[in-house]
N, C-alpha and C positions, 0 to 999 in steps of 0.2 A: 452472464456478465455480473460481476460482483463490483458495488461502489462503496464507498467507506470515504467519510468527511475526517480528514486529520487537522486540526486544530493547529499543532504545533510543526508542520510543515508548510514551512514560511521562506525557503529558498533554493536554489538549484542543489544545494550540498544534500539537505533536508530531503529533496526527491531524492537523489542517488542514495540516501541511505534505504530509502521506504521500499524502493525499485528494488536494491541489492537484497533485503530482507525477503520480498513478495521472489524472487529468482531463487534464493537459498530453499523455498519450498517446491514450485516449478519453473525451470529452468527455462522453459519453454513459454510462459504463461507473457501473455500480450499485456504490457503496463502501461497506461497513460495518465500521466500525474500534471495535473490542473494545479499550480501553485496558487494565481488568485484566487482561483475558489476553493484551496486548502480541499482538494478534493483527487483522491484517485481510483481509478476502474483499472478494471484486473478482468481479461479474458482466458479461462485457463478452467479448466473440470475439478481441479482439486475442492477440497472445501473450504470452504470459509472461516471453518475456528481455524484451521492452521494458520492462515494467513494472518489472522488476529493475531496469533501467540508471535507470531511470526516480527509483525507490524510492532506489536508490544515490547517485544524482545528489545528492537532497536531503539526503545525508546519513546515510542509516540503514541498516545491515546487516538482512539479514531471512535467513531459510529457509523454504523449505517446509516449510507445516504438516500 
């Protein structure tokens, strides 16, 4: 399980972009994005800098949470 604090994910649009990002790496990867707690977990074997560049990509700073 991979979690990452996103700051700047502040709304349903905000998750669909982060969700559509973390899928663009695996397709398959299980995504639950917590808006109040600006926080999402990712169940999926990929690594985790993908996901970062990934997460980046779209726009949004994150850290491990």
């Amino acid at each position: 399980m991979i979690q990452f604090d996103i700051p700047g994910m502040t709304c349903g649009g905000c998750a669909r972009s982060v969700t559509k990002a973390i899928h663009s790496i695996d397709a398959d990867a299980r995504v639950v994005p917590d808006i109040p707690a600006r926080r999402v977990t990712i169940e999926s074997s990929h690594d985790r800098a993908k996901f970062v560049e990934a997460i980046r990509a779209a726009g949004y700073d994150m850290q491990p949470a």
